[in-house]
GUPA-853137 format. One line per 10 residues: their letters; for each residue x, y, z of N, C-alpha, C. Coordinates in pm, whole numbers. Last residue first. Layout:
A> X,Y,Z,X,Y,Z,X,Y,Z ~ ...;
% end
This chain:
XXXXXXXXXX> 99,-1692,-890,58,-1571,-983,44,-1444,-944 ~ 36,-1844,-593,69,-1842,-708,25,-1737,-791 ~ 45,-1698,-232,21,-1737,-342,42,-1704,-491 ~ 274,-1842,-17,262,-1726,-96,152,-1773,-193 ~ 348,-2076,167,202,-2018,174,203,-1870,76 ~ 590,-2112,76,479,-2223,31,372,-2182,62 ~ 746,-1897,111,740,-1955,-47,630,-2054,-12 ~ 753,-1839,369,680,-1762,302,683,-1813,143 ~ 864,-2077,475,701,-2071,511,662,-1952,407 ~ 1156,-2061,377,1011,-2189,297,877,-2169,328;
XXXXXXXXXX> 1190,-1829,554,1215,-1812,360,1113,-1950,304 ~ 1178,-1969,750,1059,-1896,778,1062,-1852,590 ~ 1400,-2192,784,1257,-2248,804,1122,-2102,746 ~ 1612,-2021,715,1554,-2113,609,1415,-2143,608 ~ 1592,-1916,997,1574,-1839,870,1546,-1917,743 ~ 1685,-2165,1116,1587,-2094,1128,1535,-2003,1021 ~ 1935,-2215,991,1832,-2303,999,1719,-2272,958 ~ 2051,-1945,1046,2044,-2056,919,1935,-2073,929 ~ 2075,-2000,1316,2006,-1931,1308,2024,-1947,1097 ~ 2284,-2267,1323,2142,-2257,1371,2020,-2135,1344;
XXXXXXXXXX> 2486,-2196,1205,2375,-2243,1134,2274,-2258,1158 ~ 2613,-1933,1336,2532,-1900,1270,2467,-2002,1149 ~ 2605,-2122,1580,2564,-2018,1619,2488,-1981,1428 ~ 2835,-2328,1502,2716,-2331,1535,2639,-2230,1528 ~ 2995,-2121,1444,3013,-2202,1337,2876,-2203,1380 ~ 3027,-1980,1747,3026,-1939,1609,2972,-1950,1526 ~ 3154,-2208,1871,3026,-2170,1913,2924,-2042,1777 ~ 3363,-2263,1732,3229,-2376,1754,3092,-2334,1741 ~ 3517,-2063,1827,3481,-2075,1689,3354,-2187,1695 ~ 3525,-2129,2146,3483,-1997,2041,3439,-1984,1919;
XXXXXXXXXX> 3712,-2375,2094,3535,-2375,2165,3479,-2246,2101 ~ 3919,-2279,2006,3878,-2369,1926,3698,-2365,1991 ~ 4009,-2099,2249,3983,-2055,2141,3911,-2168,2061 ~ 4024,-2304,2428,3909,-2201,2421,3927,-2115,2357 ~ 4086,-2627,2317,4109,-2501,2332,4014,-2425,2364 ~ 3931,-2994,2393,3965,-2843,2269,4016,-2706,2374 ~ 3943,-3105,2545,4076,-3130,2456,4047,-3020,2363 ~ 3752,-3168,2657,3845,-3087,2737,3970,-3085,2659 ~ 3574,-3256,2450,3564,-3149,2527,3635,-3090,2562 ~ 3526,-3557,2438,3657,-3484,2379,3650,-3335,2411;
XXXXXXXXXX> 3295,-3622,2532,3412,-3694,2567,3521,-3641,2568 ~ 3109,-3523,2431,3123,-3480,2562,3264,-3481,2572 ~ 3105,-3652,2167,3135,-3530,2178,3184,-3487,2302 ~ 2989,-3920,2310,3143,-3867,2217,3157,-3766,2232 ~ 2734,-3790,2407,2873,-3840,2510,3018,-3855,2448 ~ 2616,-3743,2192,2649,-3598,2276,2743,-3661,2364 ~ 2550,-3984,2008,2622,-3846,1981,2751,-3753,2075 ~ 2494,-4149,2224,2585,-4226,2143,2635,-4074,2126 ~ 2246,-4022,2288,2409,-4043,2403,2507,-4095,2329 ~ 2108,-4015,2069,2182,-3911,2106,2297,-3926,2221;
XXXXXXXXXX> 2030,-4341,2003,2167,-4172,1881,2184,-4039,1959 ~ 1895,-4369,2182,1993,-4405,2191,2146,-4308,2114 ~ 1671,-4162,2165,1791,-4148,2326,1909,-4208,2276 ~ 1528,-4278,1940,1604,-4167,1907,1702,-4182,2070 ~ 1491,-4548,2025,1561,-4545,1897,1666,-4394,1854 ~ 1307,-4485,2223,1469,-4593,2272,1559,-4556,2156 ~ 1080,-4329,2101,1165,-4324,2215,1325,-4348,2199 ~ 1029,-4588,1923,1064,-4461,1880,1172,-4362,1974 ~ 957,-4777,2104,1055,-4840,2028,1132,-4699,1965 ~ 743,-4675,2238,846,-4658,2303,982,-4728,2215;
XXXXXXXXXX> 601,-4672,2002,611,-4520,2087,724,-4545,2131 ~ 537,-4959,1995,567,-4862,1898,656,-4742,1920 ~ 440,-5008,2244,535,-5088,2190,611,-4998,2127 ~ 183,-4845,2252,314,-4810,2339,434,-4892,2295 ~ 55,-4937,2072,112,-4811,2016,209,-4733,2109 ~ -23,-5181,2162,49,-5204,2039,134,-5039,2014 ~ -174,-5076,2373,-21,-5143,2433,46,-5139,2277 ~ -394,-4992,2244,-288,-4883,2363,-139,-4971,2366 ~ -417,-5166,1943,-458,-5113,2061,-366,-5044,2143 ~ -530,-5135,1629,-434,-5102,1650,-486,-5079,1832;
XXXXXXXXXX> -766,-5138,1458,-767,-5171,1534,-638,-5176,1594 ~ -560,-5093,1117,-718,-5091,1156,-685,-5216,1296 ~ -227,-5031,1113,-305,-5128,1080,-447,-5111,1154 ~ 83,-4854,1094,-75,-4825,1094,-165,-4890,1040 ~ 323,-5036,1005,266,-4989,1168,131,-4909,1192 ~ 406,-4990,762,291,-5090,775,268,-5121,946 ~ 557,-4785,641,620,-4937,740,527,-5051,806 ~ 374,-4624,520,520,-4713,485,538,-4803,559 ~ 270,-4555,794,186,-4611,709,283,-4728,623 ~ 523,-4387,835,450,-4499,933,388,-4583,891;
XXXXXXXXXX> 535,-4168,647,649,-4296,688,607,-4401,777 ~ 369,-3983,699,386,-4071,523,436,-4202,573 ~ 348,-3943,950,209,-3957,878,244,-4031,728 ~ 533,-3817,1001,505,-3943,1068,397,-4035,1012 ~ 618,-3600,864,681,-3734,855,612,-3859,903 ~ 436,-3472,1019,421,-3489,865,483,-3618,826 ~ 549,-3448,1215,391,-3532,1227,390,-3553,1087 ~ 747,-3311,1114,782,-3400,1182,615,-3492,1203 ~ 630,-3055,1066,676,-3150,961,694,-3249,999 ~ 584,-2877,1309,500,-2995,1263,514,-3093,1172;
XXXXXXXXXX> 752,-2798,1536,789,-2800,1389,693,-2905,1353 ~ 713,-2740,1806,738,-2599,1739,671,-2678,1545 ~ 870,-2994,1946,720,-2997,1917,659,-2897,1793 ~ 1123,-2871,1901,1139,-3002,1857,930,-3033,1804 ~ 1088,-2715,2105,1147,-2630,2005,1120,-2748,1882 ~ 1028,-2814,2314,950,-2741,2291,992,-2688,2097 ~ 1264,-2997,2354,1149,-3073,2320,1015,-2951,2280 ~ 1462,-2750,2401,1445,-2863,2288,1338,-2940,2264 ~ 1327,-2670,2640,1399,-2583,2514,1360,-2703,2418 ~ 1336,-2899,2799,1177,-2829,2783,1207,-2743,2689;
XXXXXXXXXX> 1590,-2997,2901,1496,-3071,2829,1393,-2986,2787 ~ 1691,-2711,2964,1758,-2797,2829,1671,-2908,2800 ~ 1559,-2704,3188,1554,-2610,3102,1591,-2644,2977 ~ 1654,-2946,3342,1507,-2928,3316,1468,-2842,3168 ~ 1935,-2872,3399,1867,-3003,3297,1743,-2980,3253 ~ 1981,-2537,3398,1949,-2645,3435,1942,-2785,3354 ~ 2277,-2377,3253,2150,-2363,3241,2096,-2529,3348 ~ 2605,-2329,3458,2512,-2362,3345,2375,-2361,3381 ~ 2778,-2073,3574,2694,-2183,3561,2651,-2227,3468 ~ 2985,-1921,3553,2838,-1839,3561,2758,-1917,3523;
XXXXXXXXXX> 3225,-1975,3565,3181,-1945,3694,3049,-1860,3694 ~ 3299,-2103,3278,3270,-2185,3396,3203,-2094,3510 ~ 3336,-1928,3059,3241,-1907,3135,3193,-1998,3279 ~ 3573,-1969,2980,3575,-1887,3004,3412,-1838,3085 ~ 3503,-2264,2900,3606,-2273,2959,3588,-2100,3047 ~ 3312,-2280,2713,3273,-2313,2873,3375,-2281,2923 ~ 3291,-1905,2526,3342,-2076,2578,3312,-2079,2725 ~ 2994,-1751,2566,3142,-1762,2594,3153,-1869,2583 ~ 2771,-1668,2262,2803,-1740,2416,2903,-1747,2411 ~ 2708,-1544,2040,2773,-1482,2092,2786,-1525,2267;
XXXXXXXXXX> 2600,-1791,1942,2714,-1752,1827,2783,-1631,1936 ~ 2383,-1863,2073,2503,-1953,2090,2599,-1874,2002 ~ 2217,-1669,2034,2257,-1623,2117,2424,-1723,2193 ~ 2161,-1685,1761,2236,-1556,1773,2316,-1590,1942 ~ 2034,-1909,1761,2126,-1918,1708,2228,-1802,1725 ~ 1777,-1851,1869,1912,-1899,1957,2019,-1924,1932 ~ 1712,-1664,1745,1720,-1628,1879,1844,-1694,1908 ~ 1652,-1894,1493,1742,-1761,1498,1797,-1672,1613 ~ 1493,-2045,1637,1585,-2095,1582,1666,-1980,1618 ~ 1295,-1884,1691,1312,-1955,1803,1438,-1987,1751;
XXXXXXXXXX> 1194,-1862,1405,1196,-1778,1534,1287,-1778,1615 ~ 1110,-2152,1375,1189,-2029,1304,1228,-1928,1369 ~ 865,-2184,1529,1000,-2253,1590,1119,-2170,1447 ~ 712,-1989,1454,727,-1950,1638,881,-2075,1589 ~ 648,-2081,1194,688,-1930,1278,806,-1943,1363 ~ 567,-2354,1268,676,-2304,1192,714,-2197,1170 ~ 313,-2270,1404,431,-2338,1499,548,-2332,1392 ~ 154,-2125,1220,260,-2043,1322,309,-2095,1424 ~ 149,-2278,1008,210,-2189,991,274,-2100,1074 ~ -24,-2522,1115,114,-2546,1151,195,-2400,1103;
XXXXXXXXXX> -278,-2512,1224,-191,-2436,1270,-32,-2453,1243 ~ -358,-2755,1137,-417,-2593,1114,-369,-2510,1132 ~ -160,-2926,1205,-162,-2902,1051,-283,-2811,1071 ~ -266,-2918,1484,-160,-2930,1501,-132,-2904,1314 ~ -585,-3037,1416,-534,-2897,1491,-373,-2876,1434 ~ -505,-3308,1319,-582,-3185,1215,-555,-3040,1339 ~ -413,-3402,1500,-293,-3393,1421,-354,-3288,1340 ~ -600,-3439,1722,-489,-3363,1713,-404,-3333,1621 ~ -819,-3556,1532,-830,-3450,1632,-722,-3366,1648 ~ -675,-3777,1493,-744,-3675,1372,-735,-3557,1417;
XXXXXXXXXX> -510,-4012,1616,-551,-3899,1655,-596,-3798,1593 ~ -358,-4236,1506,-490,-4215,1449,-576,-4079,1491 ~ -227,-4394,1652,-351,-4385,1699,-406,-4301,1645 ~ 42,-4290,1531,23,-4412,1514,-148,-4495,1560 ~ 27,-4021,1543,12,-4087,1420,-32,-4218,1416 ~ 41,-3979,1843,-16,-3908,1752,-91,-3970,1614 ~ 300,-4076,1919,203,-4170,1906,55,-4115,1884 ~ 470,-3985,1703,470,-4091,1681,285,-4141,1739 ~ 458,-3736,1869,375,-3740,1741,399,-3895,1710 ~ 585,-3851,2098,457,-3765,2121,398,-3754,1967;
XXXXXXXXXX> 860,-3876,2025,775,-4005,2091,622,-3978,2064 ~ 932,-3616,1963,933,-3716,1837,816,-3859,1867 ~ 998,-3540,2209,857,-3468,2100,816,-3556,1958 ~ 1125,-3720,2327,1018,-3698,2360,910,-3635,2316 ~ 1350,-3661,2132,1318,-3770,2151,1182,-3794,2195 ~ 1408,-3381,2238,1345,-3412,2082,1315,-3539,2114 ~ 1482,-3484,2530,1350,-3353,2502,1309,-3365,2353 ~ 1740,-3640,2476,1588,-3630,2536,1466,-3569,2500 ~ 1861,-3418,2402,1819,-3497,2315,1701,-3522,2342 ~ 1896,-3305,2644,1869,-3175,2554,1807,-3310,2431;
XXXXXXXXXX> 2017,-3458,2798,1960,-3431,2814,1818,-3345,2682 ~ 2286,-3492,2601,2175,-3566,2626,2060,-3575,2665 ~ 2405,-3218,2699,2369,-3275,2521,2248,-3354,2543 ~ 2432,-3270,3010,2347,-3134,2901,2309,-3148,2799 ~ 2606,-3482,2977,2456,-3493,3013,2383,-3386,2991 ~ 2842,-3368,2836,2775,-3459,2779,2630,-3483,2799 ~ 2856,-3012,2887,2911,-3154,2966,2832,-3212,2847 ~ 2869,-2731,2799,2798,-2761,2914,2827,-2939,2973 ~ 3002,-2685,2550,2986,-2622,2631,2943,-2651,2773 ~ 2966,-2958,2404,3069,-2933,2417,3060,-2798,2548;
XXXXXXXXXX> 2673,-3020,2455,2770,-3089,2490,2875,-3095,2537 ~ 2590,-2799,2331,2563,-2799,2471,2682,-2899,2549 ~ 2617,-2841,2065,2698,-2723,2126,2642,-2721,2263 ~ 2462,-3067,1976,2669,-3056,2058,2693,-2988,2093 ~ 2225,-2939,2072,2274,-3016,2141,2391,-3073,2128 ~ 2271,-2764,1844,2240,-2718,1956,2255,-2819,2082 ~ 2276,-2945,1638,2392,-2882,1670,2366,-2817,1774 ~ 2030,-3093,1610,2148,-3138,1665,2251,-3069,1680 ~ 1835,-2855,1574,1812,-2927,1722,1966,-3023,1727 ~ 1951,-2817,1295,1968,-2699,1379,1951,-2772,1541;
XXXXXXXXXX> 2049,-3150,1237,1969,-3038,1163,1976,-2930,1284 ~ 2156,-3418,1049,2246,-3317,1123,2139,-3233,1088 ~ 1995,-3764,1098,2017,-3623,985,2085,-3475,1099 ~ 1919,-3906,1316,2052,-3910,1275,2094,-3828,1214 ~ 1619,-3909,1403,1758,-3858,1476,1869,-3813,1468 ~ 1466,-4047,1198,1451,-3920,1293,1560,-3840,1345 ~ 1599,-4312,1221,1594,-4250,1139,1576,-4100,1099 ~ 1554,-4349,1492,1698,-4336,1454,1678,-4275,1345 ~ 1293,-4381,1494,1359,-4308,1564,1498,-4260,1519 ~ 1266,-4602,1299,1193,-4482,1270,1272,-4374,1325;
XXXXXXXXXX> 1412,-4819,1430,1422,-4777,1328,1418,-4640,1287 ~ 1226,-4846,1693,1402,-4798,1670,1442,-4775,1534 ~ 995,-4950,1561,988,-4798,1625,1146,-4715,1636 ~ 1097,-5191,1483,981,-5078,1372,1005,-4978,1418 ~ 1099,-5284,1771,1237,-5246,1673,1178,-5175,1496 ~ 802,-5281,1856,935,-5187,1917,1063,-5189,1828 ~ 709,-5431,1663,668,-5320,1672,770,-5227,1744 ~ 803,-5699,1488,804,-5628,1616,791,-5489,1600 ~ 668,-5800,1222,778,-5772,1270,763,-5711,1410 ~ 419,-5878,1077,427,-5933,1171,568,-5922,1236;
XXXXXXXXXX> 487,-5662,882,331,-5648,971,362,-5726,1124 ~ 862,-5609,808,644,-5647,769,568,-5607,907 ~ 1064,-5422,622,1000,-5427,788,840,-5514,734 ~ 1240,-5357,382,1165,-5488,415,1109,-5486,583 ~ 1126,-5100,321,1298,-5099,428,1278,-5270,420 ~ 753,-5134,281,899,-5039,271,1030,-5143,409 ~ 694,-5518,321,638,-5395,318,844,-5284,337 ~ 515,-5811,258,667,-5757,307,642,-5598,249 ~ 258,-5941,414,324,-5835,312,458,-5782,374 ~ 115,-6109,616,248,-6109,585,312,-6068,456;
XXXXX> -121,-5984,677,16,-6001,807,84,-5999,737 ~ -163,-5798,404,-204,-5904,468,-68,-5882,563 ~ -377,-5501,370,-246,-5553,412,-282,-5679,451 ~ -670,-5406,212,-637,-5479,327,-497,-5506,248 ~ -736,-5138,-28,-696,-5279,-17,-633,-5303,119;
% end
């Protein structure tokens, strides 16, 4: 059955609603849940400055932008590769989790490590947005929840799915400077002992995380009986 323009559709968002605030929605919605990519970016925050956090957002924001517009065009091609393979991008970003979770749990406070630099911007965007791409569920999401919102309509053109894309974009950057610059903010007010434990706390949910991610890959591809 054809959508008409004006079906009021999931969250009440319709057809004839703006496509870029459809997309801030989504994004934010994306963004906001506390999951292993956000504690890695407070713990950059707090360790490395605010624009390290942000930066580091960025990069999910940009992997999030990238299946958005994946989904939203309909890309078969890629999204059927990307779900053929998703067992060993949920590997590889499980993996990846636990690495780094070990390796923030045994990083120095910034305070005690100030004179051995920090990592680049570049490196903190391409970690995270790599690590952020890693997890295909996220196309998964994109694929139930889009439709929901009645942003996947027959004939859909480049500019309608840049509207979209970039509403996704704006939606997630914004929750993260909002995040990682609070956080930034208060930084110099913790202790380096208090940064230690952070790094810790963090450290072993992130690798959590991770380990969670690879305990669900082997329960859902096990087979029954």
């Amino acid at each position: 059955m054809e959508r008409s323009d004006k079906t009021i559709l999931h969250a009440g968002v319709s057809l004839d609603g703006s496509l870029f605030i459809q997309g801030i929605i989504i994004g934010l919605t994306l963004a906001v849940p506390v999951g292993p990519i956000s504690l890695l970016c407070i713990h950059r925050s707090v360790a490395d400055g605010r624009l390290h956090g942000i930066v580091s957002g960025i990069g999910v924001a940009s992997a999030d932008s990238f299946y958005a517009a994946v989904s939203f065009l309909g890309l078969t091609i890629i999204s059927g590769l990307i779900l053929s393979y998703q067992f060993f991008f949920r590997f590889l970003a499980g993996v990846v989790l636990i690495f780094v979770g070990i390796r923030v749990f045994w990083s120095l406070p910034a305070i005690a490590s100030a004179r051995t630099g920090h990592e680049t911007y570049l490196k903190d965007y391409l970690s995270t947005a790599a690590i952020a791409i890693a997890n295909p569920l996220t196309l998964l999401f994109f694929m139930v929840i889009v439709p929901g919102f009645g942003v996947v309509i027959h004939g859909n053109s480049v500019l309608s799915a840049v509207e979209f894309v970039s509403g996704v974009f704006f939606g997630s950057v914004v929750w993260w400077v909002l995040l990682c610059g609070s956080v930034g903010t208060v930084r110099t007010r913790i202790s380096g002992e208090n940064l230690g434990l952070i790094n810790r706390v963090s450290g072993i949910l992130i690798s959590c995380f991770g380990a969670g991610m690879l305990l669900l890959l082997v329960i859902t591809t096990s087979p029954v009986g």
